[in-house]
N, CA, C and O atoms as a Maestro MAE file, in Angstrom:
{
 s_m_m2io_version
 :::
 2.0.0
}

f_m_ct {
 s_m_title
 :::
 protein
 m_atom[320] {
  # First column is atom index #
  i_m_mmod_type
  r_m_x_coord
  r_m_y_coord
  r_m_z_coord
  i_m_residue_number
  s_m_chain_name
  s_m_pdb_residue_name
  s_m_pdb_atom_name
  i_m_atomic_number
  :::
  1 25 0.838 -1.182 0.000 1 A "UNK " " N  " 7
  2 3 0.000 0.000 0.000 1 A "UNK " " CA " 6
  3 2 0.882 1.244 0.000 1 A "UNK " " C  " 6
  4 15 2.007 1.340 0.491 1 A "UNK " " O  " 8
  5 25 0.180 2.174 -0.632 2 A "UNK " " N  " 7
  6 3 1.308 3.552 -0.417 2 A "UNK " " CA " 6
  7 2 1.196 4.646 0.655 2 A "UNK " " C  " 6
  8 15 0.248 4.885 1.404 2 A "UNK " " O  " 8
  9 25 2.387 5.252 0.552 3 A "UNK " " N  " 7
  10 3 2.668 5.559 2.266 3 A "UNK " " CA " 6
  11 2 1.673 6.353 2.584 3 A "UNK " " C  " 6
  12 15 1.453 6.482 3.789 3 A "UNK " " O  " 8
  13 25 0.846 7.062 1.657 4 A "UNK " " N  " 7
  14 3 -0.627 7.701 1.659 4 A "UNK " " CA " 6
  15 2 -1.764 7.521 2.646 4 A "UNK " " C  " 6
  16 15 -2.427 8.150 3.471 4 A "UNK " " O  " 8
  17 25 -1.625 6.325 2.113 5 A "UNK " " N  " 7
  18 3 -2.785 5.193 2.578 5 A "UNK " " CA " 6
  19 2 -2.456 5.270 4.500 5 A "UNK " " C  " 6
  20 15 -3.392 5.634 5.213 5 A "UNK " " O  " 8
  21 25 -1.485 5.006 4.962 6 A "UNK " " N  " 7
  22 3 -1.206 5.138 6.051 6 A "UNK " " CA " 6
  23 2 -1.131 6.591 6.432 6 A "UNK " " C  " 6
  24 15 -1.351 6.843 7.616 6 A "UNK " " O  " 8
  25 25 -0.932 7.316 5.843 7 A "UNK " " N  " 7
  26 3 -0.848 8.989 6.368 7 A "UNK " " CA " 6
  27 2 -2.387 9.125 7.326 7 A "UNK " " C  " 6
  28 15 -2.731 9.135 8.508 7 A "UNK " " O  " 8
  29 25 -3.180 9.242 5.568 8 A "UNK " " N  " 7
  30 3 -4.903 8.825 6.122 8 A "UNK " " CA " 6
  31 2 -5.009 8.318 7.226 8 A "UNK " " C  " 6
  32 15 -5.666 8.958 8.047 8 A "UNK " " O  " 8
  33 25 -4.567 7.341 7.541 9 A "UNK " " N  " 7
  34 3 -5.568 6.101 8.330 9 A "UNK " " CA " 6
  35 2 -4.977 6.644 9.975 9 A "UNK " " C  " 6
  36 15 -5.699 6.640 10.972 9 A "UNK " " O  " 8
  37 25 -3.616 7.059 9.962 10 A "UNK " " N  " 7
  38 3 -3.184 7.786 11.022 10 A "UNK " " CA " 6
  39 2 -4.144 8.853 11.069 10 A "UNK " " C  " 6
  40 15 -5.143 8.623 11.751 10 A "UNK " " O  " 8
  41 25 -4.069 9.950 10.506 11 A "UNK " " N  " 7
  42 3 -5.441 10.982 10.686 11 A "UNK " " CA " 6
  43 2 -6.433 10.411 11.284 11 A "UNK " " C  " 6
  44 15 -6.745 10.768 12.420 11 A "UNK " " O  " 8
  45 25 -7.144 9.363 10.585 12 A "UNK " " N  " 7
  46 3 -8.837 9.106 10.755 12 A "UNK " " CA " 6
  47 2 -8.203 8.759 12.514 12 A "UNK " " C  " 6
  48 15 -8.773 9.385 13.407 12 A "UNK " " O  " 8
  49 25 -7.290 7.979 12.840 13 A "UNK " " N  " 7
  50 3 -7.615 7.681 13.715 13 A "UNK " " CA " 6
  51 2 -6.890 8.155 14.903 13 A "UNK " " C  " 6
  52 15 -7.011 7.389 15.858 13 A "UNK " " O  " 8
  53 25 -6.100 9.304 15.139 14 A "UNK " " N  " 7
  54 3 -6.323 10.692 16.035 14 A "UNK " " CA " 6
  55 2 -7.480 11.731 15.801 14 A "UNK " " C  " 6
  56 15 -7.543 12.598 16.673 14 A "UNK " " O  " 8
  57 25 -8.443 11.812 14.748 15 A "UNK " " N  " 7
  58 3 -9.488 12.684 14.569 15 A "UNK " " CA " 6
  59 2 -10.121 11.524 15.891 15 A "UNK " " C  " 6
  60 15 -10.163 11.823 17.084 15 A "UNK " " O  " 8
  61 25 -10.567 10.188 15.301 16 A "UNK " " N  " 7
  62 3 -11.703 9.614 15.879 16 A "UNK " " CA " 6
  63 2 -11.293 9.611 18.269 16 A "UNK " " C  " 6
  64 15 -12.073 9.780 19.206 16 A "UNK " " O  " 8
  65 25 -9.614 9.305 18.233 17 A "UNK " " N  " 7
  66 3 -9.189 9.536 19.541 17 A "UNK " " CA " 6
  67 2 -9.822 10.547 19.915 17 A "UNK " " C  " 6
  68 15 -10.632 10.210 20.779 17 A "UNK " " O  " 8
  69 25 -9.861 11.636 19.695 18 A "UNK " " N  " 7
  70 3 -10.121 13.120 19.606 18 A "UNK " " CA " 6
  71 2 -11.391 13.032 20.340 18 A "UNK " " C  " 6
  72 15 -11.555 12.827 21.542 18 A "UNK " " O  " 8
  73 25 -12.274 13.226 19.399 19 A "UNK " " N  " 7
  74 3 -13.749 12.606 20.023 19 A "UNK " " CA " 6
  75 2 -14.194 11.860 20.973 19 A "UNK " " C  " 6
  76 15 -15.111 12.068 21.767 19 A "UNK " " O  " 8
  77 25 -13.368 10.813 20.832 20 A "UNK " " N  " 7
  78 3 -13.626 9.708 22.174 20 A "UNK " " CA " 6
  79 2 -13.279 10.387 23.269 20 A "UNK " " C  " 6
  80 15 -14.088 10.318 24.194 20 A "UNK " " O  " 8
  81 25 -11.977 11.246 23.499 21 A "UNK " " N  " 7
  82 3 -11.443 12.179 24.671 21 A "UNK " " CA " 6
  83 2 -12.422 12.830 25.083 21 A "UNK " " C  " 6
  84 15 -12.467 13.031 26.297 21 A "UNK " " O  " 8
  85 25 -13.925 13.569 23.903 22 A "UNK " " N  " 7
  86 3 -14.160 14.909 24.343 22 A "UNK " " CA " 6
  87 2 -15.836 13.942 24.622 22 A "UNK " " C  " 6
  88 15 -16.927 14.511 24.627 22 A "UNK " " O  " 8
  89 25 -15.687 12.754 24.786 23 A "UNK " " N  " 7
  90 3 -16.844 12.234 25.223 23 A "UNK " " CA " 6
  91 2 -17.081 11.498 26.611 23 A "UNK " " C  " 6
  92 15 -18.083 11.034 27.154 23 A "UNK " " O  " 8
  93 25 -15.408 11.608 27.042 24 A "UNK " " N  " 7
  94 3 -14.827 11.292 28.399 24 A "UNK " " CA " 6
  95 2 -14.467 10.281 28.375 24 A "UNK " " C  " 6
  96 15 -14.621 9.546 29.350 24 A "UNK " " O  " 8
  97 25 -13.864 9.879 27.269 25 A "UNK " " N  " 7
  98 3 -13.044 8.274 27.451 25 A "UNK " " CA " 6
  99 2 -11.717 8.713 28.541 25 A "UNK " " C  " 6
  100 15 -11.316 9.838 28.836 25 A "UNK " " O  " 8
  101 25 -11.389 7.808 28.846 26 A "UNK " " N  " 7
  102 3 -9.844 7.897 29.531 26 A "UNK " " CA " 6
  103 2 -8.583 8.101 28.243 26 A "UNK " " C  " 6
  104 15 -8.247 7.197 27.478 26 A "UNK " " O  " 8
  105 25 -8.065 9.388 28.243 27 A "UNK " " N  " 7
  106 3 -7.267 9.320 27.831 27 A "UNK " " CA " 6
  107 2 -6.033 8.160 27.292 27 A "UNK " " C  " 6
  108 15 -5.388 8.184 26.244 27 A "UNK " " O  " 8
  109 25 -5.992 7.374 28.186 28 A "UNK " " N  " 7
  110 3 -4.822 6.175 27.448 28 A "UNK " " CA " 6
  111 2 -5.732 5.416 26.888 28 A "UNK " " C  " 6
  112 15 -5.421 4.942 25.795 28 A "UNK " " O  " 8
  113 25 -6.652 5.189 27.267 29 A "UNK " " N  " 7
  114 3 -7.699 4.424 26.508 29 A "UNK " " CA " 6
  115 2 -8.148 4.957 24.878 29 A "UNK " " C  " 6
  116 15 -8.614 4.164 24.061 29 A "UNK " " O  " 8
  117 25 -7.994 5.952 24.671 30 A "UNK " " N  " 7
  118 3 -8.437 6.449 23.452 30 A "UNK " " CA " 6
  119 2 -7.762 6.120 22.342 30 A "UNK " " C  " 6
  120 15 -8.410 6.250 21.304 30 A "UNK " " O  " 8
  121 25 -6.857 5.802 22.258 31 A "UNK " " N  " 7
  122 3 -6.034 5.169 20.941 31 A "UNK " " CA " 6
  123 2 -6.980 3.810 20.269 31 A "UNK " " C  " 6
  124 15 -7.521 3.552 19.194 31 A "UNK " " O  " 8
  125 25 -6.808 3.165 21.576 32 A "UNK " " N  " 7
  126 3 -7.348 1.424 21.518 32 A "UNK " " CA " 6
  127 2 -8.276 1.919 20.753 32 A "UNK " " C  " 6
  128 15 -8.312 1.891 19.523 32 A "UNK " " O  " 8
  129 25 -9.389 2.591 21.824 33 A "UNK " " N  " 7
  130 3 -10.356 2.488 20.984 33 A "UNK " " CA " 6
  131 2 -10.835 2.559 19.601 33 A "UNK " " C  " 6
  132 15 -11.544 1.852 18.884 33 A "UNK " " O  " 8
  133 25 -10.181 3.690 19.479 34 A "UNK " " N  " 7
  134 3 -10.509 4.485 18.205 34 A "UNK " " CA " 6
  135 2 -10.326 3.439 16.784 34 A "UNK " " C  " 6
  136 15 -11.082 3.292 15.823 34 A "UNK " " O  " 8
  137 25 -8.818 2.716 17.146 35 A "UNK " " N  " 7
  138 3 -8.690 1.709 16.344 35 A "UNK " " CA " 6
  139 2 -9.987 0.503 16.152 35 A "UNK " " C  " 6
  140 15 -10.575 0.080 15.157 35 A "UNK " " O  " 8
  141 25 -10.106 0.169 17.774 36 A "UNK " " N  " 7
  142 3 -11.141 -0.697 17.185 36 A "UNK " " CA " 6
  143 2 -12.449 -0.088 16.670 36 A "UNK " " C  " 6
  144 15 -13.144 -0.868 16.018 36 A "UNK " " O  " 8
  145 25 -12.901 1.108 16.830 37 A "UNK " " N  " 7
  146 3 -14.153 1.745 16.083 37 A "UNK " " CA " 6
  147 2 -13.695 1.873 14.497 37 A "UNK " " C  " 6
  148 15 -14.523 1.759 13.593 37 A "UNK " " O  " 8
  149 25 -12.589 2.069 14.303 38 A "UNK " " N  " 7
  150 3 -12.120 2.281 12.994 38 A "UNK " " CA " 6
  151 2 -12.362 0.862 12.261 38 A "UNK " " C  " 6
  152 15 -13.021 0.697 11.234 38 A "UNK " " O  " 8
  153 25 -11.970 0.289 12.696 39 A "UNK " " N  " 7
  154 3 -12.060 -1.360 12.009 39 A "UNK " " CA " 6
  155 2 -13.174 -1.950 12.209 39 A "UNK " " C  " 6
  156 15 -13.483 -2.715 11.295 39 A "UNK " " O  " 8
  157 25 -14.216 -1.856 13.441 40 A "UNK " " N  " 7
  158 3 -15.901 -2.200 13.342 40 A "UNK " " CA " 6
  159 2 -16.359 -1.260 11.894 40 A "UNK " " C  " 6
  160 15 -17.005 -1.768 10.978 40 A "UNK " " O  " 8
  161 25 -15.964 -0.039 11.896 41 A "UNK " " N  " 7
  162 3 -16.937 0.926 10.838 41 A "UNK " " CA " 6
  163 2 -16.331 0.299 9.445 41 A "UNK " " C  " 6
  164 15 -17.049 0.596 8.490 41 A "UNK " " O  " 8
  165 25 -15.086 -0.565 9.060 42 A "UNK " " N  " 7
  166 3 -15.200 -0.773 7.970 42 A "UNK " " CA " 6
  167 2 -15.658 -2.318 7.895 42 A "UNK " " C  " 6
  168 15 -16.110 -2.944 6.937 42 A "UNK " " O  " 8
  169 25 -15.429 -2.678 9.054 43 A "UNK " " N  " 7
  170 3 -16.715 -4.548 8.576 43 A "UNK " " CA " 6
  171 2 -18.248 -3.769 8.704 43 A "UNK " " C  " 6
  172 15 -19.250 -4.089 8.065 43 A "UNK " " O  " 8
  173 25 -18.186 -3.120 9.291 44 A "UNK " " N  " 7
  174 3 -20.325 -2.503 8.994 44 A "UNK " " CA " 6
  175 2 -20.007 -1.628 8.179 44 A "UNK " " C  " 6
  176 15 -20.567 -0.650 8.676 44 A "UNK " " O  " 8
  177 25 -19.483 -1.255 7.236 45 A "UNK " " N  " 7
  178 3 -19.511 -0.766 6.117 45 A "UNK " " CA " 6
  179 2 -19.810 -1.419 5.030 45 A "UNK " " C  " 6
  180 15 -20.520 -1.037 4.101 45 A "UNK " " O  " 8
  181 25 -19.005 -2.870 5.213 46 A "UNK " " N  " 7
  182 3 -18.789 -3.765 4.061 46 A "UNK " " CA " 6
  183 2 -20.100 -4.475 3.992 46 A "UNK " " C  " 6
  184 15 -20.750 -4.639 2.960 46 A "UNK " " O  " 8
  185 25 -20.467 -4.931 5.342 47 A "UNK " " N  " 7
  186 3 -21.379 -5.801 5.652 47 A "UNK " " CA " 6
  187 2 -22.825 -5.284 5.463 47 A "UNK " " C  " 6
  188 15 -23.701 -5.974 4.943 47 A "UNK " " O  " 8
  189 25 -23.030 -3.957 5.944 48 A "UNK " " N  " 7
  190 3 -24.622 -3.031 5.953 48 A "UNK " " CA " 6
  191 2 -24.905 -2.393 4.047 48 A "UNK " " C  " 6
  192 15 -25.892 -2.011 3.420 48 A "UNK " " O  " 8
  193 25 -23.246 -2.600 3.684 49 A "UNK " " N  " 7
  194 3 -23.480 -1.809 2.363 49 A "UNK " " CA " 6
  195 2 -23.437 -0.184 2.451 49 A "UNK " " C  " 6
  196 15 -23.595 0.527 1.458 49 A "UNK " " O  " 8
  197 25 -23.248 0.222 3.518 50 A "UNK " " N  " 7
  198 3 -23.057 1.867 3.806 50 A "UNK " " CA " 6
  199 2 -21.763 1.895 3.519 50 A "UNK " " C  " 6
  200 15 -20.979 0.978 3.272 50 A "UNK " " O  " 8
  201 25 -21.499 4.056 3.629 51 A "UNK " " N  " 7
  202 3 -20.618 4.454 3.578 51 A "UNK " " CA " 6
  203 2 -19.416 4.268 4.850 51 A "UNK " " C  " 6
  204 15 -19.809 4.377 6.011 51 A "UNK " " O  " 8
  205 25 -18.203 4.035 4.621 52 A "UNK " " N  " 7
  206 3 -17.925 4.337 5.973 52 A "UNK " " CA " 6
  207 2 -17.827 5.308 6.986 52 A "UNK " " C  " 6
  208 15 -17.726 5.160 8.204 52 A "UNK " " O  " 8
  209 25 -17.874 6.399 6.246 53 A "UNK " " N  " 7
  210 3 -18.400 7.356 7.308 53 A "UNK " " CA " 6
  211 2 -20.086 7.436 7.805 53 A "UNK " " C  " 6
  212 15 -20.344 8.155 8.770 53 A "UNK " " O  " 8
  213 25 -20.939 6.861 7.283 54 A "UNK " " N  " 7
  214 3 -22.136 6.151 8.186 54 A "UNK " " CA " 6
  215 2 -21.650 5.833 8.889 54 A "UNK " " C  " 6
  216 15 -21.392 6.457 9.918 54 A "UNK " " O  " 8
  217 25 -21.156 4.140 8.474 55 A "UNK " " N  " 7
  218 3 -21.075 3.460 9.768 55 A "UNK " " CA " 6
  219 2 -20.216 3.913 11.298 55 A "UNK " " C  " 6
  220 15 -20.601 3.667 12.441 55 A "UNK " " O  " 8
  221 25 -19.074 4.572 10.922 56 A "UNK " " N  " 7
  222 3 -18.619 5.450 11.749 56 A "UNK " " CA " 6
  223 2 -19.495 6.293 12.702 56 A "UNK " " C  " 6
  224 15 -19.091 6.380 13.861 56 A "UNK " " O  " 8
  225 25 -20.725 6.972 12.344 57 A "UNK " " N  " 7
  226 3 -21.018 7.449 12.727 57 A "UNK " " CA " 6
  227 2 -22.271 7.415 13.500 57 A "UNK " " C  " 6
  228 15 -22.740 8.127 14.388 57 A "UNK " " O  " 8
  229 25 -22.656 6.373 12.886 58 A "UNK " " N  " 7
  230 3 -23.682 5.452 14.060 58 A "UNK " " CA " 6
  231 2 -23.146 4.928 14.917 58 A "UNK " " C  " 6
  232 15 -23.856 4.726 15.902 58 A "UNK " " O  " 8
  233 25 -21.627 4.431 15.005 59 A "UNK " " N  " 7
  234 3 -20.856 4.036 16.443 59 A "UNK " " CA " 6
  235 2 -20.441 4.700 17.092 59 A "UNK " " C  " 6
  236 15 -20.200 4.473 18.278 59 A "UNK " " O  " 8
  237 25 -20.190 5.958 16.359 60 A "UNK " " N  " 7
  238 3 -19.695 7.743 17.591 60 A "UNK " " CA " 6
  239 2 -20.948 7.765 18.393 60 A "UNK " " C  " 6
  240 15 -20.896 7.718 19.622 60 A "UNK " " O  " 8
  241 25 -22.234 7.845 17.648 61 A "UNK " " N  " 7
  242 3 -23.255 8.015 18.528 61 A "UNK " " CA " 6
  243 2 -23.866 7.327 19.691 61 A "UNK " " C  " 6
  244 15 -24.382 7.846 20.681 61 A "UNK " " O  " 8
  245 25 -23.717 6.023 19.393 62 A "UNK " " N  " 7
  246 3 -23.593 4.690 19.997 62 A "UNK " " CA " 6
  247 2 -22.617 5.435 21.388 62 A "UNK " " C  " 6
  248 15 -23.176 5.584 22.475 62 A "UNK " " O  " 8
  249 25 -21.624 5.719 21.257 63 A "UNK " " N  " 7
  250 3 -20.590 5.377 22.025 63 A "UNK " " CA " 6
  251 2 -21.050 6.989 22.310 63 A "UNK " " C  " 6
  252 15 -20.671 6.928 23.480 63 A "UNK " " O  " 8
  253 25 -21.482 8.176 22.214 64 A "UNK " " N  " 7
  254 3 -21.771 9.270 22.696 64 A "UNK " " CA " 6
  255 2 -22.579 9.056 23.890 64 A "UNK " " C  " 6
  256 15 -22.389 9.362 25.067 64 A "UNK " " O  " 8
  257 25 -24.011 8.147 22.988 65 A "UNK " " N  " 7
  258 3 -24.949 7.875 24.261 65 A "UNK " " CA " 6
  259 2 -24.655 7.048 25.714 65 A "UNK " " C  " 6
  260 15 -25.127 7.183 26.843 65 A "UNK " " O  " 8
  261 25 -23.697 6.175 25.167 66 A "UNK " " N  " 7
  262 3 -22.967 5.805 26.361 66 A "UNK " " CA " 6
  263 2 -21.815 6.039 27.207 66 A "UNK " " C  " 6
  264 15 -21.511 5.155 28.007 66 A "UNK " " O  " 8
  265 25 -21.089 7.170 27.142 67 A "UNK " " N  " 7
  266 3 -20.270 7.755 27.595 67 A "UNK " " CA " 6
  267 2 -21.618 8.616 28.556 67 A "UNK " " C  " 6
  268 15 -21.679 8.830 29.767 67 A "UNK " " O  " 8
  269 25 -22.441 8.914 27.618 68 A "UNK " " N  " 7
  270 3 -23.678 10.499 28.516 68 A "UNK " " CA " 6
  271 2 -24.162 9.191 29.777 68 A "UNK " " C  " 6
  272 15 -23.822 9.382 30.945 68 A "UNK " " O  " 8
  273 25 -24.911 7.982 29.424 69 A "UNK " " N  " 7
  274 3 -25.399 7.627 30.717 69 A "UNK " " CA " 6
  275 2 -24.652 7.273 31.751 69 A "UNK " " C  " 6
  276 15 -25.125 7.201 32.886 69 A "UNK " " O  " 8
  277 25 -23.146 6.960 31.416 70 A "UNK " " N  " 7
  278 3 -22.230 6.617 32.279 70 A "UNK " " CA " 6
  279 2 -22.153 7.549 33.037 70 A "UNK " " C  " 6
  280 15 -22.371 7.324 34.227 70 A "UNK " " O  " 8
  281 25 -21.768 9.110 32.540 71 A "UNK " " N  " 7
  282 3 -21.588 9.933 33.206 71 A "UNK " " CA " 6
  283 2 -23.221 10.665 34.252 71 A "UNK " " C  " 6
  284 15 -23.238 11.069 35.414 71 A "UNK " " O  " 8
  285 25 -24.034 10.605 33.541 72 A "UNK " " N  " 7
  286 3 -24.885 11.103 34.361 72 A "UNK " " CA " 6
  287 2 -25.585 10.110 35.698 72 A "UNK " " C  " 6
  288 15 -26.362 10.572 36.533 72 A "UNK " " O  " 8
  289 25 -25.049 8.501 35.658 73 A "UNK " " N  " 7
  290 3 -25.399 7.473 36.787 73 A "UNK " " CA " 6
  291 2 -24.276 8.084 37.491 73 A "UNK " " C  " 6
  292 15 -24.598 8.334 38.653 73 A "UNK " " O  " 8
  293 25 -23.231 8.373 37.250 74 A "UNK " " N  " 7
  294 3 -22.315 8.435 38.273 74 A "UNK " " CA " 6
  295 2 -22.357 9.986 38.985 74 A "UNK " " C  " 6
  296 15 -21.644 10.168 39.972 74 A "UNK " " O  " 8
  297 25 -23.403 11.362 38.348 75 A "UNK " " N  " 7
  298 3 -23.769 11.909 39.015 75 A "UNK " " CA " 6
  299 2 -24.438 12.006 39.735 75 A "UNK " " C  " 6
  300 15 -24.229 12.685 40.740 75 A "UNK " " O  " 8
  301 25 -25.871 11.153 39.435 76 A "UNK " " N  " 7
  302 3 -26.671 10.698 40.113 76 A "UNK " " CA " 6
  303 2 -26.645 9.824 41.228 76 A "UNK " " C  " 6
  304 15 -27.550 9.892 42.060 76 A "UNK " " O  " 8
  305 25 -25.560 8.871 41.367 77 A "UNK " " N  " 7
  306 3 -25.326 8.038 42.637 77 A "UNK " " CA " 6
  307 2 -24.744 8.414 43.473 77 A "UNK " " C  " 6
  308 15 -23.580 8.634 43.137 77 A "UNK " " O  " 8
  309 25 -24.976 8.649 44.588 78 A "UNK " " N  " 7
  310 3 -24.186 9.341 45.844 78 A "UNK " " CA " 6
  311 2 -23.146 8.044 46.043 78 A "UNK " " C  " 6
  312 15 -22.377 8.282 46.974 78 A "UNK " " O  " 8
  313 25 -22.945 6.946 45.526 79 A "UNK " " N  " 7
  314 3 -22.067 5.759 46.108 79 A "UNK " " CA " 6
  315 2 -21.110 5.730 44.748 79 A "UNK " " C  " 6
  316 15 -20.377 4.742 44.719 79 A "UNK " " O  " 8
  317 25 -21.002 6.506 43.777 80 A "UNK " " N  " 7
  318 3 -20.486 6.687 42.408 80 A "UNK " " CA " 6
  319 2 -19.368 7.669 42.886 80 A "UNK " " C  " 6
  320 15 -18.586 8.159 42.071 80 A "UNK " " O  " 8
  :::
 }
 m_bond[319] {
  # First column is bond index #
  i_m_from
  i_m_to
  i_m_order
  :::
  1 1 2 1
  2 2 3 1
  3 3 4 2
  4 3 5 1
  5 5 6 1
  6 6 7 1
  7 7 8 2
  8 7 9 1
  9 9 10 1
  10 10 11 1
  11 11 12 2
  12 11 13 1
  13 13 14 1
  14 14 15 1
  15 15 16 2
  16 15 17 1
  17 17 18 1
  18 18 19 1
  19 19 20 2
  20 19 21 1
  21 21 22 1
  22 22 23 1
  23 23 24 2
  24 23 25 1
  25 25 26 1
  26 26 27 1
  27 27 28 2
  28 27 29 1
  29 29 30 1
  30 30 31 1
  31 31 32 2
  32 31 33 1
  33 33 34 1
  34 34 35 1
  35 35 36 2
  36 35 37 1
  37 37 38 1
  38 38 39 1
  39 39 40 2
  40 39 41 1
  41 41 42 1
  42 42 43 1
  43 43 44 2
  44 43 45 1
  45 45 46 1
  46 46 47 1
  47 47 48 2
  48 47 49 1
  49 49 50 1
  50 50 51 1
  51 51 52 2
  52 51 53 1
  53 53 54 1
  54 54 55 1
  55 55 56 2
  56 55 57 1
  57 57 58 1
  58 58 59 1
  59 59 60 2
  60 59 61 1
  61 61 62 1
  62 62 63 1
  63 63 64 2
  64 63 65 1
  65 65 66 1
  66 66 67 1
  67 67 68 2
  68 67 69 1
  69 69 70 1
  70 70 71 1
  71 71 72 2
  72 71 73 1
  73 73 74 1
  74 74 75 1
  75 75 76 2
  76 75 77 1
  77 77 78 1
  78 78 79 1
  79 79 80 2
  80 79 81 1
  81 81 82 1
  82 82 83 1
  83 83 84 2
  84 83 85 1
  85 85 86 1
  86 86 87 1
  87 87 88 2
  88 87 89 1
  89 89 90 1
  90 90 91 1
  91 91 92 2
  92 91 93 1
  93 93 94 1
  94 94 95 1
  95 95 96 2
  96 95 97 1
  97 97 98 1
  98 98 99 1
  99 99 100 2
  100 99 101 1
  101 101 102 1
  102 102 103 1
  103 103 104 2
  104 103 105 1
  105 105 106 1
  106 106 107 1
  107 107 108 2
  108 107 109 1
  109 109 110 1
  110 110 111 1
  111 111 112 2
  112 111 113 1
  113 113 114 1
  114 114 115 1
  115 115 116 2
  116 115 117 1
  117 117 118 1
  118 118 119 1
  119 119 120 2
  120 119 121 1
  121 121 122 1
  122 122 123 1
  123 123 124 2
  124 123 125 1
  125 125 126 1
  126 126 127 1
  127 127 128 2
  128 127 129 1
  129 129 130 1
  130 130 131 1
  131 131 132 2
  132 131 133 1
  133 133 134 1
  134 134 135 1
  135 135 136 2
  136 135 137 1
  137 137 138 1
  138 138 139 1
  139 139 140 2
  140 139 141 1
  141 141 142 1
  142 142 143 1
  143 143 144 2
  144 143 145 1
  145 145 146 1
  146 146 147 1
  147 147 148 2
  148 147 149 1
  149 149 150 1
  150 150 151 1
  151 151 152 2
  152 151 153 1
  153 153 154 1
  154 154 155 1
  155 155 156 2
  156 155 157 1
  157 157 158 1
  158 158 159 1
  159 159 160 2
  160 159 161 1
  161 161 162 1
  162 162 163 1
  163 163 164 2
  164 163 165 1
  165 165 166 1
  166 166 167 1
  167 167 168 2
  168 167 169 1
  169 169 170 1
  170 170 171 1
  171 171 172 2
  172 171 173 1
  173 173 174 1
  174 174 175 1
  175 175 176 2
  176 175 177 1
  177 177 178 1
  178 178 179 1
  179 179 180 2
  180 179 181 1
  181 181 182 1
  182 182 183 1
  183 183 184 2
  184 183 185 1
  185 185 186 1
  186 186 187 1
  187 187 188 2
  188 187 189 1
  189 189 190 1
  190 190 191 1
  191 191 192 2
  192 191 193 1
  193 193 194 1
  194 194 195 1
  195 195 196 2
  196 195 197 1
  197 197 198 1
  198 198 199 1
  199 199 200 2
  200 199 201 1
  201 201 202 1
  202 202 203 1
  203 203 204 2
  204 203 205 1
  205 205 206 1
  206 206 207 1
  207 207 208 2
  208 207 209 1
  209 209 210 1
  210 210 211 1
  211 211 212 2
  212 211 213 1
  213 213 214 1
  214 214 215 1
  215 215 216 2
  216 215 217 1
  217 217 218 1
  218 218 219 1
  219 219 220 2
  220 219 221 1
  221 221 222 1
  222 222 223 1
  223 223 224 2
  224 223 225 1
  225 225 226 1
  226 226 227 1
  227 227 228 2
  228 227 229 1
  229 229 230 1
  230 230 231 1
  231 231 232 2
  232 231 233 1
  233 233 234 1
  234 234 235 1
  235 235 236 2
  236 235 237 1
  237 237 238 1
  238 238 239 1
  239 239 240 2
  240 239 241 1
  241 241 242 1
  242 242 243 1
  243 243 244 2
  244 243 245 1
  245 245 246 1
  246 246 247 1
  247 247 248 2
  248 247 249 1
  249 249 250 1
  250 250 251 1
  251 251 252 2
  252 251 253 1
  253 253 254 1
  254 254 255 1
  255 255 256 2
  256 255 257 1
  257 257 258 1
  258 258 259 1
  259 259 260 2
  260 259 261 1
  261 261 262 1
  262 262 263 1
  263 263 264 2
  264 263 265 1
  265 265 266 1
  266 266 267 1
  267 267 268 2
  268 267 269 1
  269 269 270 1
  270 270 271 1
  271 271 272 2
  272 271 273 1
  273 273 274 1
  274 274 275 1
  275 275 276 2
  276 275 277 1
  277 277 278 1
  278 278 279 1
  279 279 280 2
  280 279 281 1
  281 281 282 1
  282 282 283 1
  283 283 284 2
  284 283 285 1
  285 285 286 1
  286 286 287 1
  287 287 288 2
  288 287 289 1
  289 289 290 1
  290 290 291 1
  291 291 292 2
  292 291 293 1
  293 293 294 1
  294 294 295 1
  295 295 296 2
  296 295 297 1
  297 297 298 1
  298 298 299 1
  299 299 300 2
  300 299 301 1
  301 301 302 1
  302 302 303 1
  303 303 304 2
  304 303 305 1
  305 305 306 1
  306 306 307 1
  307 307 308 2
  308 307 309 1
  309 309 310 1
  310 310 311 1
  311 311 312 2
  312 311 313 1
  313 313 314 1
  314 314 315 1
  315 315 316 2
  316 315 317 1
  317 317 318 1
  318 318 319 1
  319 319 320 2
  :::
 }
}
């Protein structure tokens, strides 16, 4: 593949870290992730027949809504 191809894929996946940070992932944790969201969005890309930025972006949201209830149980619990 050309060294391109990897330039990209580095981008997509400090953009996608990025996000995960500002949704309250743990910082060291955000790499992992991002990789593995990167590589779910292109098997549900392949697999749903969408774009990959769909599928991407039904798993940001996915993973938005669950970063929000995490955070708001743990405001809500006085034992949190």
């Amino acid at each position: 593949m050309p060294p391109f191809f990897f330039f990209v894929e580095a981008e997509t996946l400090t953009a996608i870290a990025t996000i995960l940070q500002g949704f309250g992932c743990p910082p060291d944790k955000c790499p992992e992730m991002a990789l593995q969201l990167h590589r779910r969005a292109g098997q549900l890309s392949e697999a749903k027949g969408r774009s990959y930025e769909e599928a991407l972006g039904h798993l940001l949201r996915a993973m938005a809504g669950g970063w929000a209830a995490q955070s708001q149980a743990s405001t809500t619990d006085p034992q949190a």
